[in-house]
C-alpha positions as CSV (number, residue, x, y, z in Angstrom):
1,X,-45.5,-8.8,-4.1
2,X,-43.0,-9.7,-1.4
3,X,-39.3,-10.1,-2.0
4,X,-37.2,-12.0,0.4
5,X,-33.9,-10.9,0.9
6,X,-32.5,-14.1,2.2
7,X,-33.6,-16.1,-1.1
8,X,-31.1,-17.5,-3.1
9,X,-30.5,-15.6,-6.2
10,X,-31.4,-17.4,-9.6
11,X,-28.2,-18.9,-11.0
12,X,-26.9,-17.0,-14.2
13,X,-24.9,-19.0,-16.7
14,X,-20.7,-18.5,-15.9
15,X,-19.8,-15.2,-17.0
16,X,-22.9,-13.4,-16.7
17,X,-25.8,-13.0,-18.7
18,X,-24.4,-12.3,-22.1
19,X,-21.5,-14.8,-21.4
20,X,-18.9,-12.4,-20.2
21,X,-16.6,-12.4,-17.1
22,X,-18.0,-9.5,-14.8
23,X,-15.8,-6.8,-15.5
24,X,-13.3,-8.3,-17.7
25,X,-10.4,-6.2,-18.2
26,X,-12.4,-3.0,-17.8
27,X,-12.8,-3.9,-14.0
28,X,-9.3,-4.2,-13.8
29,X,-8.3,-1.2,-16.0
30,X,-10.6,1.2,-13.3
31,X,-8.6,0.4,-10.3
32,X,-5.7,1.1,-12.1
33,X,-6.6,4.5,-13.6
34,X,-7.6,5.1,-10.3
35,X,-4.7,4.0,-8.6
36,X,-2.7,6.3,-11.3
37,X,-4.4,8.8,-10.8
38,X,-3.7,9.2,-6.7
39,X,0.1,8.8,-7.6
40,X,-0.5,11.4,-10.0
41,X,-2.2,13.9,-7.2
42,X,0.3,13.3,-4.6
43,X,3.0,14.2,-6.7
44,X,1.2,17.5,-8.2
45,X,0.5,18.5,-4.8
46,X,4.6,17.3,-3.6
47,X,5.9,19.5,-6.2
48,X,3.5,22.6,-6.0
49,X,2.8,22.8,-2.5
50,X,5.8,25.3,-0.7
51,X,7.4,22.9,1.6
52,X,6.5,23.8,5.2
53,X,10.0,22.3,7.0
54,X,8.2,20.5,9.5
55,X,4.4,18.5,9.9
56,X,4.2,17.1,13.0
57,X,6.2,15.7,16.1
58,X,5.3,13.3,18.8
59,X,6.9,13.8,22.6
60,X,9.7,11.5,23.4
61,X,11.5,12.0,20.0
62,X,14.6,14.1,19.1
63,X,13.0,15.1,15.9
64,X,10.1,14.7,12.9
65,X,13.0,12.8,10.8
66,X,12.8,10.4,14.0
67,X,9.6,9.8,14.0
68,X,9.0,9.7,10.7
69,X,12.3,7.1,10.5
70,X,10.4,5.4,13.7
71,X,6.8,5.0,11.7
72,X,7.8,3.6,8.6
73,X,10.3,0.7,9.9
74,X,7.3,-0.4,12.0
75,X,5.4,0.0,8.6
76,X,8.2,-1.9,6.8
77,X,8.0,-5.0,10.1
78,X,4.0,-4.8,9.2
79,X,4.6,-5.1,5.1
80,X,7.0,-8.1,6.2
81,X,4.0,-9.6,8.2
82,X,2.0,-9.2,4.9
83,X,4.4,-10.4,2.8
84,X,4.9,-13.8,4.7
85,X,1.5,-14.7,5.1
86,X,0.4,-13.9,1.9
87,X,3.0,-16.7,1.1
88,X,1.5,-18.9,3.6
89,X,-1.9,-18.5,2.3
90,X,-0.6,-18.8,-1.7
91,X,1.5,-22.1,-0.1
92,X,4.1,-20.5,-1.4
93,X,6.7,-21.6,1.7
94,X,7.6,-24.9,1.8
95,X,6.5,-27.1,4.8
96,X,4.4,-24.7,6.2
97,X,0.6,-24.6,6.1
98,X,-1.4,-21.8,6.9
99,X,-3.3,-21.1,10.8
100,X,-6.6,-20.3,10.7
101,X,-6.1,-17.1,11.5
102,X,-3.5,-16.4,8.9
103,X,-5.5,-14.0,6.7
104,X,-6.6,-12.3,9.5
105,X,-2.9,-11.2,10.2
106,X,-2.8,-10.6,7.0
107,X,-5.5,-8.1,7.1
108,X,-4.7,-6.5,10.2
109,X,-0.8,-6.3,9.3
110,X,-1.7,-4.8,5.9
111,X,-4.0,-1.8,8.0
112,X,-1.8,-1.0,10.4
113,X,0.7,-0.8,7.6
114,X,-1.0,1.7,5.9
115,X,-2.1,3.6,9.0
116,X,1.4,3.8,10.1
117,X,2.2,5.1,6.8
118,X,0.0,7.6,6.4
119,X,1.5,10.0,8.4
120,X,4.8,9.4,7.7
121,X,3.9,10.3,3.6
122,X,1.6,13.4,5.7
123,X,4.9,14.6,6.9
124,X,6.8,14.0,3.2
125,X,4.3,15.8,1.8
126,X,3.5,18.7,3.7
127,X,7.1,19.2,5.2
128,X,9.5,18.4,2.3
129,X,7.5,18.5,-0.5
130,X,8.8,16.5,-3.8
131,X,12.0,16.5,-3.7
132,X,14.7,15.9,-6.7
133,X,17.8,17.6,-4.9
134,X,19.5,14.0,-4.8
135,X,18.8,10.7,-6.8
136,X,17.9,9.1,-3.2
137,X,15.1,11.9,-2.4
138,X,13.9,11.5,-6.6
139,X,13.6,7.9,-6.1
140,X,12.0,8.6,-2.7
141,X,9.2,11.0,-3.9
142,X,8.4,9.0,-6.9
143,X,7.6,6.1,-5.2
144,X,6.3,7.4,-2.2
145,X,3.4,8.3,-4.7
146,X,3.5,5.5,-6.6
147,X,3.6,3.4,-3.4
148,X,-0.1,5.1,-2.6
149,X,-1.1,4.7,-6.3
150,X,-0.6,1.2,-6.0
151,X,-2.3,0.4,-2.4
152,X,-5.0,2.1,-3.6
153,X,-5.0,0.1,-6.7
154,X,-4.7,-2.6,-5.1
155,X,-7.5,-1.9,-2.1
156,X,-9.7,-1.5,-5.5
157,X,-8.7,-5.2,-7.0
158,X,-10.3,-7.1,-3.9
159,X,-13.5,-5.8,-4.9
160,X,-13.6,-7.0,-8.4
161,X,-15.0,-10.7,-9.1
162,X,-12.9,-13.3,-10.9
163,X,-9.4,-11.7,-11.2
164,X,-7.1,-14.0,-12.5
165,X,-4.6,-15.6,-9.9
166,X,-1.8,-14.0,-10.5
167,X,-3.2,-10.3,-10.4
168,X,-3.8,-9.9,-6.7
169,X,0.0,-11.4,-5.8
170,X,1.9,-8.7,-8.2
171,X,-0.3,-6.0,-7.3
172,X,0.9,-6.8,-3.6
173,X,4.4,-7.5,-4.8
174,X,5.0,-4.3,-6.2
175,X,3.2,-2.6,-2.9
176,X,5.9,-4.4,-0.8
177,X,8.8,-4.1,-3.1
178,X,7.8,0.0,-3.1
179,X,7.5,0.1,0.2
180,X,10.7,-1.6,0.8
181,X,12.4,0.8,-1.5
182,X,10.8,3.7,0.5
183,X,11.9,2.6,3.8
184,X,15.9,1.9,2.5
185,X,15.8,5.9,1.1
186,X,14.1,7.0,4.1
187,X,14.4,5.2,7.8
188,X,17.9,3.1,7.1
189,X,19.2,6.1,5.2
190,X,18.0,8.7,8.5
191,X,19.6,5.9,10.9
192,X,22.9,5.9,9.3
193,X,23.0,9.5,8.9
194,X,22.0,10.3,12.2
195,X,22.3,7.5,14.0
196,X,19.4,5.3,16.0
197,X,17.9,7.7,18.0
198,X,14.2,8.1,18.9
C-alpha cells in the first residue's frame, strides 16, 4: 500500500482525539521549564566561571565596553522594530494597518536582535562573569539570564498549537521589557560613564 504525502489528513474532532487541546498546559509548562532552565545555566556558569577581563574586540573601537555598548543599542533599535510591529500586527496602534511584509520585519528584526545580542551576553559572560558588586551590575546579570531564559521560552511558544492569545504578546513583552532594562544598565550607563565613543 501506497501512502501519499500530499493527501489531506483525516479531520480529527477539535481538541484531538480524546477531546483535548494538543498540549494543554503541559505544552506550555515545557517551554517554560526550558526557558528556566537556560536562565538557570547562564547564571551558574556567570557566577562560577573566573572572569577573564576581556572576550573579544572588533578594530575601530576604543574598547570591548564599546563595542559591547555599540551591539546592544543596535539590539535595543532591533527589539524596538519588534516591538512596533508586533503592535501593528495585534492592531494594537491606532490608524495604522499592517504592510504585507510586516511580520516579515518582524521576524527578521527579532533575529538580528538576538544575533546582535549574543555576543554582547558572550562578552558578559566570559569577561565579567555575574556580577553583584553594585545593584546596577545585580540587576544586569539577573536579567541578562533571564532575558535568554525568556527568548528561549518564547522561541519554544511558536511551536506549540492553540496557545491562547494573550500568551505569545506577554511572553514578548517581558523579552522587550528585559531587554530594555539590560540596555539602560549596560550601553546608556557605559555612554554616560564614558562618554559616546566607538
Amino acid at each position: 500500500m501506497s501512502v501519499d504525502p500530499n493527501a489531506r489528513a483525516r479531520d480529527l474532532p477539535p481538541g484531538g482525539p480524546n477531546g483535548q487541546t494538543p498540549g494543554g498546559a503541559a505544552g506550555y509548562l515545557v517551554p517554560v521549564l526550558v526557558g528556566a532552565a537556560v536562565a538557570v545555566v547562564l547564571g551558574v556558569y556567570g557566577a562560577l566561571h573566573e572572569p577573564a577581563g576581556t572576550a573579544f574586540n572588533l578594530a575601530g573601537f576604543s574598547s570591548t565596553g564599546a563595542v559591547k555598548s555599540w551591539l546592544a543599542t543596535a539590539a535595543f533599535a532591533c527589539g524596538l522594530g519588534q516591538l512596533v510591529s508586533a503592535l501593528a500586527m495585534y492592531g494594537r496602534l491606532p490608524g495604522v494597518r499592517p504592510a504585507s511584509w510586516t511580520p516579515v520585519l518582524h521576524r527578521w528584526s527579532g533575529r538580528v536582535a538576538f544575533l546582535l545580542a549574543v555576543p554582547v551576553a558572550v562578552h558578559c559572560l566570559y569577561a565579567l562573569g555575574y556580577q553583584t558588586q553594585s545593584a546596577r551590575a545585580a540587576w544586569h546579570s539577573l536579567l541578562g539570564c533571564f532575558f535568554f531564559g525568556a527568548f528561549s521560552t518564547k522561541m519554544l511558544l511558536l511551536r506549540v498549537e492553540r496557545l491562547p492569545g494573550w500568551l505569545l504578546p506577554v511572553a514578548g513583552g517581558l523579552v522587550f521589557a528585559a531587554l530594555t532594562v539590560l540596555w539602560l544598565t549596560s550601553a546608556l550607563w557605559f555612554f554616560r560613564t564614558f562618554g559616546v565613543t566607538t
